[in-house]
DRENGULUM-284347 format. One record per residue (C-alpha): residue number from 1; x, y, z. Coordinates in Angstrom, 1 decimal. Each point is the difference from the previous one (the first is absolute). Layout:
<rs>
r resi = NUM u = X v = Y w = Z
...
</rs>
This chain:
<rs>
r resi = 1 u = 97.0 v = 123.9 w = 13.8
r resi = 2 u = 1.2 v = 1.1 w = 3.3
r resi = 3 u = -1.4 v = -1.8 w = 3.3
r resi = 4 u = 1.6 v = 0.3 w = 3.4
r resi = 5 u = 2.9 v = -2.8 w = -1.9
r resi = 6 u = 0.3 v = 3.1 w = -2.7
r resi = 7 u = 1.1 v = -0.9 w = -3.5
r resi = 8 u = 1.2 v = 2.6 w = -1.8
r resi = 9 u = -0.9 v = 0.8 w = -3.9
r resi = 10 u = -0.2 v = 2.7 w = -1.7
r resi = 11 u = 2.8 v = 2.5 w = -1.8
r resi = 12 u = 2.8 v = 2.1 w = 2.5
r resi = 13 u = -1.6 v = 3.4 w = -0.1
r resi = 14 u = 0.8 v = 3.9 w = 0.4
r resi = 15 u = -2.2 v = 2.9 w = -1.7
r resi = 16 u = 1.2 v = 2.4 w = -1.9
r resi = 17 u = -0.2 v = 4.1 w = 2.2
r resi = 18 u = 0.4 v = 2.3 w = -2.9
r resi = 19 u = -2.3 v = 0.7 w = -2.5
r resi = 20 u = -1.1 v = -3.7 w = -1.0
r resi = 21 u = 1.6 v = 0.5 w = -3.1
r resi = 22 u = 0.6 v = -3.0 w = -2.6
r resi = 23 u = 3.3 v = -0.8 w = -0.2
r resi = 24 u = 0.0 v = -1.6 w = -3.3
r resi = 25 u = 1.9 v = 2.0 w = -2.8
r resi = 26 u = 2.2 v = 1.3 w = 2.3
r resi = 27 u = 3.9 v = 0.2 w = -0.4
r resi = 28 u = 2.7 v = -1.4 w = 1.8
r resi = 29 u = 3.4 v = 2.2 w = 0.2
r resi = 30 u = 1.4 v = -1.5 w = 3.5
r resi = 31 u = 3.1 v = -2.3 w = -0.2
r resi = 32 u = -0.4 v = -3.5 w = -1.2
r resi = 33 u = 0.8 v = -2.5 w = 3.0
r resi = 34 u = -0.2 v = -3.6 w = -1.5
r resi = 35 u = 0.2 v = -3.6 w = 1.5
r resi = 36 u = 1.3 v = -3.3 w = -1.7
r resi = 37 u = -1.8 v = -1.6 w = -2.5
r resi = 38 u = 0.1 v = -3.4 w = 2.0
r resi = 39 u = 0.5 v = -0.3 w = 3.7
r resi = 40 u = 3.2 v = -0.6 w = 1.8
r resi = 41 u = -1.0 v = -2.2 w = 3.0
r resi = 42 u = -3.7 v = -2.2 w = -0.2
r resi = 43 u = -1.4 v = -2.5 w = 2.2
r resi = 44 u = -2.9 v = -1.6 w = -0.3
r resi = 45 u = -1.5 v = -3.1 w = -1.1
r resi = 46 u = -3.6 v = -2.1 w = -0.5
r resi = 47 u = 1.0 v = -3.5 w = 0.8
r resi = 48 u = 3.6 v = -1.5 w = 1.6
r resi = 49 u = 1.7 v = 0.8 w = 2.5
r resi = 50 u = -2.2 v = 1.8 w = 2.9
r resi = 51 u = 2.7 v = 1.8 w = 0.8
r resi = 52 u = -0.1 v = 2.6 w = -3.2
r resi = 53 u = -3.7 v = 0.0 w = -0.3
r resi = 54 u = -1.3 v = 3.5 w = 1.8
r resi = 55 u = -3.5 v = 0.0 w = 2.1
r resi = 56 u = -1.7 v = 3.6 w = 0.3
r resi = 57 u = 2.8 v = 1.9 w = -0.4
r resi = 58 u = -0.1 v = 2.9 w = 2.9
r resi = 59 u = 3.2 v = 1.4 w = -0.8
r resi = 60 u = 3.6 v = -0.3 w = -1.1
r resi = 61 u = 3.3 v = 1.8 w = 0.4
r resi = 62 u = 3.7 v = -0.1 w = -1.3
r resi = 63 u = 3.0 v = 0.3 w = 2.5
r resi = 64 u = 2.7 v = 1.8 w = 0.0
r resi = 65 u = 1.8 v = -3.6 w = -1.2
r resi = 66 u = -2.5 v = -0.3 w = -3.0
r resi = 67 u = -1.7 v = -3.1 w = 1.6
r resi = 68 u = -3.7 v = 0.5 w = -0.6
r resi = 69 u = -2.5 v = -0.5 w = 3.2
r resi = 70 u = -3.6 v = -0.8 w = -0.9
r resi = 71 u = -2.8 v = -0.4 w = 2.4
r resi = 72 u = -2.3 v = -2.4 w = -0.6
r resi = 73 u = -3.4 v = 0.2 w = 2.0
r resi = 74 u = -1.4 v = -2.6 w = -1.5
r resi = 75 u = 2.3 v = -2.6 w = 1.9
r resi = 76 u = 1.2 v = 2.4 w = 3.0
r resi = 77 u = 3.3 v = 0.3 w = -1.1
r resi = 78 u = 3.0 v = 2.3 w = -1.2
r resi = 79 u = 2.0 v = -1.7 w = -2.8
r resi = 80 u = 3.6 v = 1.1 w = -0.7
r resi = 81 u = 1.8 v = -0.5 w = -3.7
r resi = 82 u = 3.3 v = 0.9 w = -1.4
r resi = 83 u = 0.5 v = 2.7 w = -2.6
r resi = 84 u = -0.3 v = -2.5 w = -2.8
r resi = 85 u = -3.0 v = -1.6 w = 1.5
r resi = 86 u = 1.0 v = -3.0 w = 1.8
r resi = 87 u = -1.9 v = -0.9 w = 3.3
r resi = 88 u = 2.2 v = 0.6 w = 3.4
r resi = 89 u = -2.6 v = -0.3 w = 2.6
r resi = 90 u = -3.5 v = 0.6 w = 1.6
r resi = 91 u = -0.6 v = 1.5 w = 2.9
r resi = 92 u = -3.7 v = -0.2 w = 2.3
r resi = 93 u = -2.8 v = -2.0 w = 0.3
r resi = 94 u = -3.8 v = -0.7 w = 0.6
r resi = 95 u = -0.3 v = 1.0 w = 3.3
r resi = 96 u = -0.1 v = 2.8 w = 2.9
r resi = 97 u = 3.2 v = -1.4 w = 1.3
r resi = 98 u = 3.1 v = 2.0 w = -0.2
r resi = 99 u = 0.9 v = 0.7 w = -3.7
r resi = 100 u = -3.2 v = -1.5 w = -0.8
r resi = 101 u = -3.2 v = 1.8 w = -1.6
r resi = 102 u = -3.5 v = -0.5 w = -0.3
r resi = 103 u = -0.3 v = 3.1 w = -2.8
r resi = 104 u = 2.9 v = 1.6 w = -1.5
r resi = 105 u = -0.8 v = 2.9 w = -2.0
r resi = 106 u = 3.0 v = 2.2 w = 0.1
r resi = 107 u = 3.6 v = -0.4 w = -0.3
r resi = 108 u = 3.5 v = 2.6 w = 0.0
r resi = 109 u = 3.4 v = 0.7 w = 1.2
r resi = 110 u = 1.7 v = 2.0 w = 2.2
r resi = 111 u = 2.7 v = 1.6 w = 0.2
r resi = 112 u = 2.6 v = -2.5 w = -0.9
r resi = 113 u = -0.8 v = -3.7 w = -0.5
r resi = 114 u = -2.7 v = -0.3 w = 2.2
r resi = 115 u = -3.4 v = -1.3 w = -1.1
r resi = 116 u = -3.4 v = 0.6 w = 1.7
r resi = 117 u = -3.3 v = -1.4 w = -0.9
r resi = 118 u = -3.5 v = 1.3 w = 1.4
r resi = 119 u = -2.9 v = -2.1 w = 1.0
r resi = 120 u = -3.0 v = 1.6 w = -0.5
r resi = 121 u = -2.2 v = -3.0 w = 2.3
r resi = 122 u = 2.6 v = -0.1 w = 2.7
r resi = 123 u = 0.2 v = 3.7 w = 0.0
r resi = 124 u = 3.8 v = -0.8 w = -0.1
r resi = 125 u = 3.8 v = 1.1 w = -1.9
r resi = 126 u = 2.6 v = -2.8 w = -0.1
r resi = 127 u = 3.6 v = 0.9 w = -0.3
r resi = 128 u = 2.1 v = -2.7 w = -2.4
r resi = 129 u = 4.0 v = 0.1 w = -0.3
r resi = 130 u = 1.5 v = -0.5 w = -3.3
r resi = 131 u = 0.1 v = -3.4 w = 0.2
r resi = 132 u = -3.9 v = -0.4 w = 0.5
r resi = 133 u = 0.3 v = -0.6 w = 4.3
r resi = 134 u = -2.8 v = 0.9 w = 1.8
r resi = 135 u = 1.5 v = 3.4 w = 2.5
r resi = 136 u = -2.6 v = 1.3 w = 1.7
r resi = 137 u = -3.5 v = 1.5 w = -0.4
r resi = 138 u = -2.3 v = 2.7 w = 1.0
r resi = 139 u = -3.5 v = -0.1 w = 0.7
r resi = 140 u = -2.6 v = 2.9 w = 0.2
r resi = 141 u = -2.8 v = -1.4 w = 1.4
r resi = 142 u = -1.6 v = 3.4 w = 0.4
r resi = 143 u = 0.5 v = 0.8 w = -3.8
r resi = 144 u = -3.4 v = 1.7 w = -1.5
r resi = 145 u = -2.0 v = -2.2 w = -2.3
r resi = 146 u = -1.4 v = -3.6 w = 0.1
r resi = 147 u = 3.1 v = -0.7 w = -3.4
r resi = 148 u = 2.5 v = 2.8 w = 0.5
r resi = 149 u = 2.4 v = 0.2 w = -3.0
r resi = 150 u = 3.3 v = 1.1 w = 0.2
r resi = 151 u = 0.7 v = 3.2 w = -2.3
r resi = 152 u = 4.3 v = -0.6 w = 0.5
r resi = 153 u = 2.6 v = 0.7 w = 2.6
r resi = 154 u = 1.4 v = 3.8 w = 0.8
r resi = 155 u = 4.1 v = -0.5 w = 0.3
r resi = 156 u = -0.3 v = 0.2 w = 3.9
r resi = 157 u = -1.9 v = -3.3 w = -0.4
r resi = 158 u = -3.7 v = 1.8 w = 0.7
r resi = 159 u = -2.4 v = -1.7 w = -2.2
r resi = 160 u = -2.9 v = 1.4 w = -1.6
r resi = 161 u = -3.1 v = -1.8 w = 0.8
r resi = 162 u = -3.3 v = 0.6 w = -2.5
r resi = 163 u = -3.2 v = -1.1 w = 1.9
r resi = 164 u = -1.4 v = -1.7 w = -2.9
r resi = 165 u = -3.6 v = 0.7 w = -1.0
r resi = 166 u = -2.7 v = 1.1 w = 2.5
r resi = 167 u = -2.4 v = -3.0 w = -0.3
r resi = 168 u = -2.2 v = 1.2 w = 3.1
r resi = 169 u = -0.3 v = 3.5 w = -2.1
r resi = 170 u = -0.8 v = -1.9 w = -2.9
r resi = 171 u = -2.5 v = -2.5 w = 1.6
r resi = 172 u = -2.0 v = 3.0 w = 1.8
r resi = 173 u = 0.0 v = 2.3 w = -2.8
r resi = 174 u = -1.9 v = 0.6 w = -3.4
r resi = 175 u = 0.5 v = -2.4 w = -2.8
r resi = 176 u = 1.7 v = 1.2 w = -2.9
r resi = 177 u = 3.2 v = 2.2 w = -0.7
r resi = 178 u = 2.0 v = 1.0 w = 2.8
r resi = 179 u = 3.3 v = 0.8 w = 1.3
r resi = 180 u = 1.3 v = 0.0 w = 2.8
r resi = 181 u = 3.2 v = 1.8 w = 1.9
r resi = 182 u = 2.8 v = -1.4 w = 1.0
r resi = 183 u = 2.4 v = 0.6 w = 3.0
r resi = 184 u = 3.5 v = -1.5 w = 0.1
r resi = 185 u = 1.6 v = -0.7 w = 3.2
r resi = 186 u = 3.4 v = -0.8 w = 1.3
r resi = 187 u = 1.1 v = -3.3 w = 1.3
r resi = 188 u = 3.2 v = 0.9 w = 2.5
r resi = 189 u = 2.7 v = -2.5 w = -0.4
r resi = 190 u = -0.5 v = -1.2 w = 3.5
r resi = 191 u = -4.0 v = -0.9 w = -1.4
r resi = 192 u = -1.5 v = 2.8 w = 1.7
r resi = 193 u = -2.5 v = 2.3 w = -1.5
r resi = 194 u = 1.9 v = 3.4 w = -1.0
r resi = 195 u = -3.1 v = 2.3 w = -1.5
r resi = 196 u = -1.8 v = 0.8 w = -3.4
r resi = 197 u = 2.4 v = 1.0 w = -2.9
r resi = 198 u = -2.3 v = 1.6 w = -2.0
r resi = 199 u = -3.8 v = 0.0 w = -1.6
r resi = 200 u = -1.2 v = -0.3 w = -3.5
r resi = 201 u = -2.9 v = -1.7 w = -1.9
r resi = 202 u = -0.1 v = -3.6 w = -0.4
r resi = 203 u = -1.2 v = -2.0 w = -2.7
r resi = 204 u = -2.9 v = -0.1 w = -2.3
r resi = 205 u = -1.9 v = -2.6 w = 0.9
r resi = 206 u = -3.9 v = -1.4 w = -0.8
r resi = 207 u = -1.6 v = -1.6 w = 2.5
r resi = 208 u = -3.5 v = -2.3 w = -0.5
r resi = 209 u = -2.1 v = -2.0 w = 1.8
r resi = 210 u = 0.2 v = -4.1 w = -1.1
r resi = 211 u = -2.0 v = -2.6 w = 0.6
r resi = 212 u = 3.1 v = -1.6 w = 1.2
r resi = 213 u = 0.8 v = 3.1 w = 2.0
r resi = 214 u = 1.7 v = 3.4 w = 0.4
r resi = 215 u = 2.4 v = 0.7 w = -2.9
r resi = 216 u = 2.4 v = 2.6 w = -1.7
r resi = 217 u = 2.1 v = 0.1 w = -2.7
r resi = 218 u = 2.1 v = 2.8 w = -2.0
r resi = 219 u = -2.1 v = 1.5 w = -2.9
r resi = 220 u = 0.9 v = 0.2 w = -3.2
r resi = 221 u = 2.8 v = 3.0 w = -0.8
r resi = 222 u = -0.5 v = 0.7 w = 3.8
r resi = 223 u = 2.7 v = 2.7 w = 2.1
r resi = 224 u = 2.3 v = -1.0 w = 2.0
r resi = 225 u = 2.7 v = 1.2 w = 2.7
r resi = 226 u = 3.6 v = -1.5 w = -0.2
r resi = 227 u = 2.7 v = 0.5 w = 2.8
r resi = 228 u = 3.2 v = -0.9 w = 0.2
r resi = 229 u = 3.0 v = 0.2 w = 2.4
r resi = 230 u = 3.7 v = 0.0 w = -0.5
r resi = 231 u = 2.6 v = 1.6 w = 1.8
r resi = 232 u = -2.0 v = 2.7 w = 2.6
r resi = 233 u = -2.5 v = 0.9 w = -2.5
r resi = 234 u = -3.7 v = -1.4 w = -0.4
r resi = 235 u = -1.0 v = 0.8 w = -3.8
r resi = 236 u = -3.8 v = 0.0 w = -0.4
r resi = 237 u = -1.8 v = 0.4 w = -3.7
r resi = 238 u = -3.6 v = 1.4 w = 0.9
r resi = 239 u = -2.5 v = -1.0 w = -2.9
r resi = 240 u = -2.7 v = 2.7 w = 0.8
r resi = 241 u = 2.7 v = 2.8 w = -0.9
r resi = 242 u = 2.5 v = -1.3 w = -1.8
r resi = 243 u = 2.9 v = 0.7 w = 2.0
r resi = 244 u = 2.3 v = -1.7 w = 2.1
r resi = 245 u = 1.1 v = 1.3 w = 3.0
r resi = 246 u = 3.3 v = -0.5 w = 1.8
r resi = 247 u = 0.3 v = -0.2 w = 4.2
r resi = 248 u = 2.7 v = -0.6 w = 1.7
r resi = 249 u = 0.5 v = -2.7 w = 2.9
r resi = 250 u = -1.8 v = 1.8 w = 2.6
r resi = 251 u = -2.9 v = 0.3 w = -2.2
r resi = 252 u = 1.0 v = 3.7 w = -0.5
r resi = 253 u = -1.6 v = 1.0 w = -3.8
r resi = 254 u = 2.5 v = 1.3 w = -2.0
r resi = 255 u = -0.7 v = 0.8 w = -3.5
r resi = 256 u = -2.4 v = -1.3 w = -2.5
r resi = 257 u = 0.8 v = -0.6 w = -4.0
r resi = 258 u = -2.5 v = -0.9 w = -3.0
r resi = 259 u = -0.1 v = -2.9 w = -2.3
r resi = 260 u = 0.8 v = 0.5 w = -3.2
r resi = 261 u = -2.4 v = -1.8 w = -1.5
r resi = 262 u = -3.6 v = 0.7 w = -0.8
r resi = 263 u = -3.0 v = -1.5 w = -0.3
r resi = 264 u = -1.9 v = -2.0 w = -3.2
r resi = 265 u = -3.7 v = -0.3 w = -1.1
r resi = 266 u = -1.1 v = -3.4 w = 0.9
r resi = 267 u = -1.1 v = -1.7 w = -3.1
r resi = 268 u = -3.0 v = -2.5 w = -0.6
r resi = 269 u = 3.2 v = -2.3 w = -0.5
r resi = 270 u = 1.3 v = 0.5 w = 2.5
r resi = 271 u = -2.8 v = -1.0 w = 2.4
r resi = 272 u = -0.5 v = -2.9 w = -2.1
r resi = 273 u = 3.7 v = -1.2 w = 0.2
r resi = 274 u = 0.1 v = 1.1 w = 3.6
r resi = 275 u = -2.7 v = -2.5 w = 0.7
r resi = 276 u = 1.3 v = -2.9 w = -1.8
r resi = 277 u = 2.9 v = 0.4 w = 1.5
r resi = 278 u = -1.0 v = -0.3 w = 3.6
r resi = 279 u = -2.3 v = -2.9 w = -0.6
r resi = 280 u = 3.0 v = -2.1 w = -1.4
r resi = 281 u = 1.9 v = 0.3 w = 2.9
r resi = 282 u = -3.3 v = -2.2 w = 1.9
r resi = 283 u = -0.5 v = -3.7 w = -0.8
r resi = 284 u = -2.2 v = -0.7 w = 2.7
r resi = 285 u = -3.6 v = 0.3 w = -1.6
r resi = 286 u = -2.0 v = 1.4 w = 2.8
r resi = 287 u = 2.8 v = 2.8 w = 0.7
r resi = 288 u = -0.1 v = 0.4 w = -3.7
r resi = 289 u = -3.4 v = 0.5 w = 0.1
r resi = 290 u = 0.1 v = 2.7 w = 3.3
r resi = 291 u = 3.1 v = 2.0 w = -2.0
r resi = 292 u = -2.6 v = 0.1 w = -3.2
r resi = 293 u = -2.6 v = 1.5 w = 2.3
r resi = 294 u = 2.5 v = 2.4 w = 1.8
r resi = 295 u = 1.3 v = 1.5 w = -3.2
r resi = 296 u = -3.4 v = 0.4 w = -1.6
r resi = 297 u = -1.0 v = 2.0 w = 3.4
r resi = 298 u = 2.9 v = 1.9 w = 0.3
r resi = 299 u = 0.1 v = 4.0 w = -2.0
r resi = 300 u = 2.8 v = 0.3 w = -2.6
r resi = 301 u = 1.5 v = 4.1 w = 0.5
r resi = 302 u = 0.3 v = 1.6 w = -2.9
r resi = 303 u = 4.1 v = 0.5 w = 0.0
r resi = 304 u = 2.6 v = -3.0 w = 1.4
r resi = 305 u = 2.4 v = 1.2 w = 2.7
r resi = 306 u = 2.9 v = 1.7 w = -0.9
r resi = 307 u = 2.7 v = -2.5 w = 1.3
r resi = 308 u = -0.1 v = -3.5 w = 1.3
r resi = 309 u = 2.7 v = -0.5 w = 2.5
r resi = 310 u = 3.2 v = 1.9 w = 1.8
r resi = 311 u = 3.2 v = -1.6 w = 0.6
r resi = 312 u = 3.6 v = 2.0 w = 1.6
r resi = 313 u = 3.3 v = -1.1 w = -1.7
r resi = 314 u = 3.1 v = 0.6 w = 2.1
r resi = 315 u = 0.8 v = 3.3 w = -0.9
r resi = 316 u = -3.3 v = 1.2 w = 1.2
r resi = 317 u = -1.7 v = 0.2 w = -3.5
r resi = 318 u = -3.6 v = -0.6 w = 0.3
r resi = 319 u = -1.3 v = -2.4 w = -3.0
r resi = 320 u = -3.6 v = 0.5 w = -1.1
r resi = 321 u = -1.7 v = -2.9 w = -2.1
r resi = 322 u = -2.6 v = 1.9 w = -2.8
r resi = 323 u = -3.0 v = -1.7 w = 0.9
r resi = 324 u = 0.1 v = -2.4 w = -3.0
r resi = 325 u = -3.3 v = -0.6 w = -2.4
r resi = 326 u = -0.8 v = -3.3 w = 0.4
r resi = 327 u = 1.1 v = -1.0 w = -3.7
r resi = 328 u = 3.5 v = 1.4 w = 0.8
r resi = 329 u = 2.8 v = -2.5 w = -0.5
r resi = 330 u = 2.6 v = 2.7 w = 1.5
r resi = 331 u = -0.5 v = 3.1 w = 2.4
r resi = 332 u = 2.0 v = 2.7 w = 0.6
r resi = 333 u = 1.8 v = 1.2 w = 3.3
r resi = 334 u = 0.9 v = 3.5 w = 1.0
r resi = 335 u = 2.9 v = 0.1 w = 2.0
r resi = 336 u = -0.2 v = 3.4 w = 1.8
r resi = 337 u = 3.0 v = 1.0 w = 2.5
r resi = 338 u = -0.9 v = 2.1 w = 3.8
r resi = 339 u = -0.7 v = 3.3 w = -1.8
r resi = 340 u = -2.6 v = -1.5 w = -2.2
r resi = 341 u = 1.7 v = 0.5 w = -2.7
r resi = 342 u = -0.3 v = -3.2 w = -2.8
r resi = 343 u = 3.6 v = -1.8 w = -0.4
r resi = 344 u = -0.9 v = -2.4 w = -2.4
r resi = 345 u = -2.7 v = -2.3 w = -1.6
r resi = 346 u = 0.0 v = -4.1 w = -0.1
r resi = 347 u = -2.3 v = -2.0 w = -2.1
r resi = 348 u = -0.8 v = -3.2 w = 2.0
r resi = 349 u = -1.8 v = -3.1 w = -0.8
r resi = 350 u = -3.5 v = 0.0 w = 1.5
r resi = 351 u = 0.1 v = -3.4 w = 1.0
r resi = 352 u = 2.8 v = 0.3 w = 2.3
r resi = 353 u = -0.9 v = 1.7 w = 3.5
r resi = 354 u = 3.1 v = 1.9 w = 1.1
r resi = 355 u = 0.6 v = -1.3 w = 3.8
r resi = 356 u = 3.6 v = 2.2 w = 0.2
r resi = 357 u = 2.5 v = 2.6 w = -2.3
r resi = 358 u = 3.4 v = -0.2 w = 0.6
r resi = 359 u = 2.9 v = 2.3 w = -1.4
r resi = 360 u = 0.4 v = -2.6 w = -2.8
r resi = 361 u = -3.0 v = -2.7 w = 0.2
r resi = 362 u = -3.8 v = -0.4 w = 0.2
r resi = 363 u = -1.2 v = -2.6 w = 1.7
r resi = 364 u = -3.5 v = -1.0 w = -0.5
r resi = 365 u = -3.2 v = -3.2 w = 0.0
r resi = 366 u = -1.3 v = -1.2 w = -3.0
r resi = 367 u = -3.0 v = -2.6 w = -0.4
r resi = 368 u = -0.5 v = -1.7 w = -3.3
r resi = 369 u = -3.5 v = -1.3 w = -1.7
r resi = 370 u = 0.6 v = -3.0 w = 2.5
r resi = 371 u = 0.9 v = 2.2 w = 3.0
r resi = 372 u = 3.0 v = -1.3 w = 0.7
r resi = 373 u = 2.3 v = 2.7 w = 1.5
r resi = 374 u = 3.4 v = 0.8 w = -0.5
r resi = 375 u = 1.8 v = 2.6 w = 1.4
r resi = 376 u = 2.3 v = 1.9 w = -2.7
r resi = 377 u = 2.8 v = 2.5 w = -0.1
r resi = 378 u = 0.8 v = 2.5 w = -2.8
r resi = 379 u = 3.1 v = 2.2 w = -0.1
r resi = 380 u = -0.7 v = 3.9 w = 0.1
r resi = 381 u = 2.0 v = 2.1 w = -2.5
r resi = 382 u = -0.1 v = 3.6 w = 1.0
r resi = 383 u = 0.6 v = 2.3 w = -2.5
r resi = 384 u = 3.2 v = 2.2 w = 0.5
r resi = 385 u = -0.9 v = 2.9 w = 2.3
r resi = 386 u = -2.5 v = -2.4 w = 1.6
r resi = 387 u = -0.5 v = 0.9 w = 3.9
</rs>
């Protein structure tokens, strides 16, 4: 249940465009991309010491050293370990100080070593040397939205600034299924306001009325938009056509490629599975009892989206997630290169989110039946020929 604190629940999203056709039975020629069987690097623990046990992960990166940043927003803080997982330091802290936060919801690197981490309460990007001290920061008090999220930094250090969702739009307007458009703006290194990027359609939300108040959460097999930014392109996967469209830093729109991927028939299971599986992430009773009344009131469509989230690999291949049934131990990626042409296919575990792709590694958050997180890297074997 969202509230103007939003939780989020629900499955990443994006439709299928073409055809709605079942994907099931369908053969896969592309070359095999595979990771290790165990993962190279993990942290991550229930009980010990507090400094390998992860709070609301936001984000996580490797440097160009191997150590492995992770940005914890549950305790306002960015903790560094070594390539073999030992703890080297922490930097931030509760706070709205310098190098302090109050909500941390995004973290990445520049070019080089340098590490910055957005604020989406203060409205703020933080700038961290290697060794975790504090350099400088940049506020955009003027930014659009009451949470704006950061979407990731162009390489002239421009960031990408998502509003975050219209709650005024959502308060006024009709109850029910809705989505809303979305306009990225640019934050200017020196924290002024640099114009829109670009437009698309937001998420799939459904909005109620509660007795406890105005609410919205994401439907079940709902569309969503993903954008990303690397380099001096801003990558955006719109889930009302099924494309994903490629604009450079100027917010100029430069071409547009299709997933691969296409659609499924949503199953009575799958509903069924759907459900239980967002009611066992709640152990509060009366939120329990809210979710069970928001799924029951929310419509089911009759095909899933075609994909379920977009990553950029160095190299500038785009990797789209299948949008994974919800009995699916393992989900495919496509890895398709700038002419849309598919490189290469990667079956991943479903329970791992995939936070970044390098050349050789993925790095990505996994929660077990206790919920503790760990953040885990696999190595990536590309097949020979592999771009």
């Amino acid at each position: 249940m969202h509230r103007i604190n939003r939780l989020v629940y629900g499955a990443l999203v994006l439709a299928a465009a073409c055809g709605r056709a079942s994907a099931e039975g369908t053969g896969n020629t592309d070359p095999e991309w595979t990771l290790s069987a165990e993962p190279t690097f993990s942290v991550g623990v229930a009980d010990g010491d507090p400094n390998y046990q992860l709070f609301n992960v936001a984000g996580a990166t490797r440097m160009p050293d191997g150590r492995v940043l992770v940005l914890n927003s549950g305790n306002s803080s960015v903790a560094a370990y070594d390539q073999g997982g030992r703890f080297l330091f922490s930097a931030g802290r509760k706070g709205q100080g310098p190098g302090e936060f109050e909500a941390p919801t995004w973290l990445g690197r520049t070019q080089g070593d340098t590490v910055a981490v957005w604020d989406e309460r203060l409205k703020r990007l933080s700038f961290f040397t290697a060794a975790g001290a504090f350099s400088r920061s940049v506020q955009a008090s003027n930014a659009d939205g009451m949470f704006p999220k950061a979407v990731g930094l162009f390489r002239d250090h421009t960031l990408a600034l998502d509003p975050g969702p219209n709650i005024m739009a959502m308060m006024q307007g009709e109850r029910g299924i809705r989505r809303d458009s979305v306009t990225l703006h640019r934050l200017r290194p020196d924290g002024s306001r640099g114009g829109s990027l670009a437009r698309y359609a937001g998420n799939e939300v459904h909005v109620a009325d509660r007795a406890t108040g105005f609410a919205w959460n994401d439907p079940p097999f709902a569309r969503q938009s993903f954008a990303v930014v690397t380099g001096d392109r801003l990558y955006v996967g719109d889930s009302g056509s099924g494309e994903i469209t490629l604009y450079s830093r100027e917010g100029t729109r430069e071409t547009v490629l299709r997933s691969p991927h296409v659609a499924w028939r949503v199953r009575p299971e799958d509903v069924e599975r759907y459900k239980a599986d967002q009611l066992a992430m709640i152990e509060e009773p009366e939120r329990k009892r809210e979710m069970e009344t928001t799924l029951e009131e929310s419509p089911v469509p009759e095909f899933a989206p075609a994909f379920g989230a977009l990553l950029v690999d160095p190299d500038q291949n785009i990797w789209v997630q299948a949008y994974p049934r919800p009995s699916e131990e393992r989900v495919r990626w496509a890895v398709i290169g700038q002419d849309g042409i598919t490189r290469a296919s990667v079956e991943i575990q479903r329970a791992v989110r995939v936070l970044e792709i390098g050349r050789d590694y993925v790095l990505g958050l996994r929660r077990d039946d206790l919920g503790v997180e760990k953040i885990e890297m696999y190595a990536l074997h590309r097949e020979s020929g592999g771009q």
